[in-house]
C-alpha positions in Angstrom: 129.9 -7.1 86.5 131.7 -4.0 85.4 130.6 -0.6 85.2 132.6 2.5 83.4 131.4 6.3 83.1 132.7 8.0 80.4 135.0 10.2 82.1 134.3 13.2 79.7 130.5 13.3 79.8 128.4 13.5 83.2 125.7 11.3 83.1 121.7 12.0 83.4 119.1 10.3 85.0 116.4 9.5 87.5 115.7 8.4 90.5 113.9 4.9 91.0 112.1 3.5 94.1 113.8 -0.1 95.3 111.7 -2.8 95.6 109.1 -5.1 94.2 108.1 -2.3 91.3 111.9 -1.5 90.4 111.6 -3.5 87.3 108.1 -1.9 86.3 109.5 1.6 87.2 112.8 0.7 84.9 110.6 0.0 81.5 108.8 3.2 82.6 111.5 5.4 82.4 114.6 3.8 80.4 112.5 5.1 77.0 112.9 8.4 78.1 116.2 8.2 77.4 118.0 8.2 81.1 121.7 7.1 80.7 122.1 6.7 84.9 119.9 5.6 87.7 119.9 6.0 91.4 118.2 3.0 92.9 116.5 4.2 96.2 114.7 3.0 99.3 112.6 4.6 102.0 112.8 3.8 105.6 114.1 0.2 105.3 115.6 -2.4 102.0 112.8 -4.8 102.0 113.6 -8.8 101.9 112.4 -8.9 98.1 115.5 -6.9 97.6 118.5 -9.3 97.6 121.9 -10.4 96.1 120.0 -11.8 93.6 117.0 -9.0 93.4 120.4 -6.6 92.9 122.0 -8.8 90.5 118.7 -8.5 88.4 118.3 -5.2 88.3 122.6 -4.7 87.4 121.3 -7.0 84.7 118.7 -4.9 83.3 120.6 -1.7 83.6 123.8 -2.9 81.8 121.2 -4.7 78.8 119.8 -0.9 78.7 123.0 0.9 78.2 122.4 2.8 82.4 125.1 3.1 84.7 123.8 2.9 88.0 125.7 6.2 89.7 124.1 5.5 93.4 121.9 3.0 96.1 120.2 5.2 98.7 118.7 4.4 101.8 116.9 7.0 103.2 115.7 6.6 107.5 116.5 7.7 110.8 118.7 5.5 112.0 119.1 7.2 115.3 115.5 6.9 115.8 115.3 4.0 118.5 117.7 1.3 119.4 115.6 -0.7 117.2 115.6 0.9 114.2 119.2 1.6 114.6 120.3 -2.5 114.5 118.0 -2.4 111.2 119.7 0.8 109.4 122.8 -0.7 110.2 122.3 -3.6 108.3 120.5 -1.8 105.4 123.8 0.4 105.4 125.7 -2.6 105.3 123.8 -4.3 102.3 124.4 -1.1 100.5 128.2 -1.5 100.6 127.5 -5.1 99.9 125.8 -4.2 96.6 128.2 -1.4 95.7 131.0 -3.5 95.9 130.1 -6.3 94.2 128.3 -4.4 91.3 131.0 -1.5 91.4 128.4 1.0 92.1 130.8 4.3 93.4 128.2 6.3 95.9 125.3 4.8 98.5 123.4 7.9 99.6 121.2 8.7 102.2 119.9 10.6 105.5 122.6 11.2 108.1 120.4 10.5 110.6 118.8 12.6 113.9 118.1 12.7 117.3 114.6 13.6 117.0 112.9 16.8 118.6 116.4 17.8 119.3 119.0 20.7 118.4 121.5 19.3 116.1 124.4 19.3 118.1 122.6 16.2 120.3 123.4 14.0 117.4 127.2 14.7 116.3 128.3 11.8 118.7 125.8 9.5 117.3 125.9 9.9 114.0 130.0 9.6 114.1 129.5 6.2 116.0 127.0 5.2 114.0 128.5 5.7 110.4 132.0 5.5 110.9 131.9 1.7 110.5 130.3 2.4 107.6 132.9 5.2 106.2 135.4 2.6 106.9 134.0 0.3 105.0 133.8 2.6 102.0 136.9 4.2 102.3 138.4 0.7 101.8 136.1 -0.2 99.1 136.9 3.4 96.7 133.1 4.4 97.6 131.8 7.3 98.4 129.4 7.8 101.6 126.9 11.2 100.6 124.6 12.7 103.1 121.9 14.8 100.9 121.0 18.1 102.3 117.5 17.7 102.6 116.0 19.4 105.8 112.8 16.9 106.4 110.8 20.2 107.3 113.9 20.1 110.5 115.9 22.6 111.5 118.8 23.6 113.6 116.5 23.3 116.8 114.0 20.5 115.9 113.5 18.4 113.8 113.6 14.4 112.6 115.6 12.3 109.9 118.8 14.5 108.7 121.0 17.3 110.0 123.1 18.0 106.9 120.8 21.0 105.2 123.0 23.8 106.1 126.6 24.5 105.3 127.5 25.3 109.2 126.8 21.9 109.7 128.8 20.4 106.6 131.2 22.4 108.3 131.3 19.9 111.2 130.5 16.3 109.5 132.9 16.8 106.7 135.6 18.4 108.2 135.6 17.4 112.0 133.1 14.9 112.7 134.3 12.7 108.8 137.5 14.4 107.6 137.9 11.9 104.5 136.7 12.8 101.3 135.1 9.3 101.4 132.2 11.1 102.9 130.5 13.9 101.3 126.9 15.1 100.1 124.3 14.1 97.5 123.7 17.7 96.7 120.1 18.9 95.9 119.9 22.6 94.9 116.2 22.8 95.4 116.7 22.7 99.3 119.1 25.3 98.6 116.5 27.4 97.2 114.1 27.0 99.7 116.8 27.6 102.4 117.7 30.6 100.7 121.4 29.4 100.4 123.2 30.3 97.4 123.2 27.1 95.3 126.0 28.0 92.9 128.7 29.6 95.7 127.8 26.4 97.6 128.2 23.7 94.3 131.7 25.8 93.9 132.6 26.0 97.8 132.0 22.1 98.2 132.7 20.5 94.8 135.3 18.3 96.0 133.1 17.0 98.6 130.0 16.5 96.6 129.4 12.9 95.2 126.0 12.9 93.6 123.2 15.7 92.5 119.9 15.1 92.2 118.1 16.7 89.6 115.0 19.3 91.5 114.1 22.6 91.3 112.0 25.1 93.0 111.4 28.8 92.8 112.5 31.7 94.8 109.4 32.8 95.1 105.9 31.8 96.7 105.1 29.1 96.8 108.2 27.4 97.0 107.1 24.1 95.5 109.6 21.6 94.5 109.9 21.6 90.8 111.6 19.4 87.4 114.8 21.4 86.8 114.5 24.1 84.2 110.6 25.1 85.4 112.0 26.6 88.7 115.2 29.6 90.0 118.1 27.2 89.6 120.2 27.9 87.0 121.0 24.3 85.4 123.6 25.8 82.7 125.8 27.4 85.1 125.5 24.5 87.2 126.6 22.2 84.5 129.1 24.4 82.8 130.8 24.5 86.5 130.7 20.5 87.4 131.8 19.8 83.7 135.2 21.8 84.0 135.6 20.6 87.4 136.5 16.5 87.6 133.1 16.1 89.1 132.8 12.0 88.8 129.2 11.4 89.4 125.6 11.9 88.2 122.6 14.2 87.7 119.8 12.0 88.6 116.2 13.5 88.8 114.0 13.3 91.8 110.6 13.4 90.6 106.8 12.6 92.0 106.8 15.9 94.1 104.3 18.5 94.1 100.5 18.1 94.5 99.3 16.3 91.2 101.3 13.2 90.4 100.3 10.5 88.0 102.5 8.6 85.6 101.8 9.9 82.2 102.1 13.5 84.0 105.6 12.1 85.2 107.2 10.5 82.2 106.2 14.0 80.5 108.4 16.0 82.8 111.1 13.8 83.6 110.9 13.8 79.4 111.2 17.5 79.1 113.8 18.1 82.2 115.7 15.7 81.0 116.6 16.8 77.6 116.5 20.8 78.8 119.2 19.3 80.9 120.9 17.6 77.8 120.8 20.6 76.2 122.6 22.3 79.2 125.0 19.5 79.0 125.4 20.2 75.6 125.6 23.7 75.5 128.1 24.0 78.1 130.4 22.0 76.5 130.3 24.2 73.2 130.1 27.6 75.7 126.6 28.5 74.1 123.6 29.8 75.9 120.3 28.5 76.2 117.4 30.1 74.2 
């Protein structure tokens, strides 16, 4: 089963949980007009979610007109010796799934050491995914790390060490020197890291394989956000990834923040996601938005 992007226009979308509700959560969200999908998973793929699950679901997606731009598995795979012979096969069925359904990114956490400084886990994360960067550099994939701290940081801290652009630094151009392996860039955690999101987007373009689409302000509190309600600017952003050769996706990262509930959801993921059309849009004819 093939899939094409349309090499001129980036695509816009959401993120959707993997599992027994990824069918449910599809007819939720493909009438709001999302042209890409990430499929995600959280802390392990469940058995429900096979060859044939996959094929399913690559089913649905190209019946709806939605290119599926990522799989994500997001764990500590350096947690224990246990959890690390289960990541590695989770990582493993994602390259599985990408090849066969000709998805181009599988996304994730890079992985940490916990309740230790960062450096503790270079070695391990390079032993532990370069089988895995292997396998996708063969396959024309892309491996992305998103930047998301976990509440971590440079001195403690669980789940993920690539939040800070020292440390892409080191994974992308020591530790995983192949643009095989990049990031699944999130500017909210740029905002709240008070790194600037649109000297970074430019700085690392080449090296950045997905965005998810969050937001959050500058200023207290520094909640997470639908793009277009918080301090990032979504029309720069897209003016600059449009001109660029960027080959992936915006997808949007939703149910964050303290009051979540499905109609409240669709609503937003609604509104963001045709304020970022209209970025999209506007870009392209070198307007403004009003």
């Amino acid at each position: 089963m093939a899939q094409f992007r349309t090499a001129d226009i980036i695509p816009l979308g959401t993120l959707v949980r993997g599992g027994e509700k990824t069918f449910q959560a599809l007819d939720r969200f493909i009438p709001t007009g999302i042209e890409s999908v990430e499929i995600s998973f959280w802390d392990t793929i469940p058995k429900s979610a096979d060859l044939f699950w996959m094929e399913r679901i690559a089913e649905r997606c190209e019946a709806a007109g939605i290119y599926i731009s990522a799989l994500g598995i997001f764990a500590n795979s350096l947690k224990n010796n246990e959890l690390k012979t289960l990541a590695k096969k989770d990582w493993n069925t994602l390259v599985d799934f990408a090849q066969r359904f000709q998805i181009p990114v599988i996304s994730g956490f890079t992985g940490r050491v916990p309740g230790k400084p960062v450096e503790v886990s270079f070695k391990p994360i390079e032993d532990f995914f370069t089988p895995v960067a292997n396998r996708c550099l063969n396959s024309g994939i892309k491996l992305a790390f998103e930047n998301c701290p976990m509440e971590g940081n440079k001195v403690d801290g669980d789940w993920n060490i690539a939040f800070l652009p020292e440390l892409w630094e080191i994974l992308f151009n020591h530790i995983f020197p192949t643009d095989a392996v990049g990031l699944e860039f999130d500017p909210a955690h740029c905002v709240r890291l008070k790194l600037p999101v649109l000297d970074l987007l430019n700085d690392w373009l080449p090296r950045i394989h997905h965005i998810h689409g969050k937001d959050a302000s500058n200023q207290p509190p520094q909640e997470f956000r639908f793009p277009g309600e918080g301090s990032v600017d979504w029309l720069k952003i897209m003016k600059l990834i449009q001109t660029s050769g960027y080959a992936g996706t915006i997808d949007l990262e939703g149910y964050h923040g303290e009051f979540i509930s499905h109609e409240y959801e669709m609503d937003n993921q609604r509104k963001s996601l045709n304020y970022l059309k209209e970025c999209r849009l506007s870009s392209a004819r070198g307007h403004s938005i009003n």
